[in-house]
N, C-alpha and C positions, 0 to 999 in steps of 0.2 A: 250740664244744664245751666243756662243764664240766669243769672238775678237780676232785677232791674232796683235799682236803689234814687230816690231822691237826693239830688242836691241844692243845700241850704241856696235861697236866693241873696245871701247876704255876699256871696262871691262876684256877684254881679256888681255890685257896685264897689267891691273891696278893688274891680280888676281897671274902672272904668278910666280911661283917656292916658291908659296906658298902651305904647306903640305895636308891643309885639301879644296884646290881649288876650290872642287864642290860648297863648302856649303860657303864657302865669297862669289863666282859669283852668288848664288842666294841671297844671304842678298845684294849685290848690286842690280841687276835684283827689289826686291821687295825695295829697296829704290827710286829706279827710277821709278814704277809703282807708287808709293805711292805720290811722288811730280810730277810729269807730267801727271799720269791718275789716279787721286786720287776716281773716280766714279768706276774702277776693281780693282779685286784681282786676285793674279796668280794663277793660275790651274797647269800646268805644262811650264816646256821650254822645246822647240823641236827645236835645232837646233840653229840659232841665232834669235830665235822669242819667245815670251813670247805668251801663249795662256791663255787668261784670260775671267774672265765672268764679270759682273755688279753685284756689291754690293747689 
């Protein structure tokens, strides 16, 4: 079963007018699942939500 978790909007602008954007917002995205839901792993992001399952 999927979890859907929010992520903080403050990544948005930590990632901005940098070249390769997609891929630091997700190394951020999975650093912040990693310490605050350390029981999932990400599946995909849709939107400003990480949809992850259980370990």
């Amino acid at each position: 079963m999927n979890q859907t978790i929010n992520i903080p909007h403050v990544y948005i602008s930590l990632t901005e007018g940098y070249q390769r954007r997609g891929e630091l917002f997700k190394k951020y995205v999975e650093g912040y699942l990693s310490k605050s839901y350390p029981e999932f792993k990400l599946v995909k992001i849709k939107g400003m939500k990480a949809i992850c399952e259980r370990k």
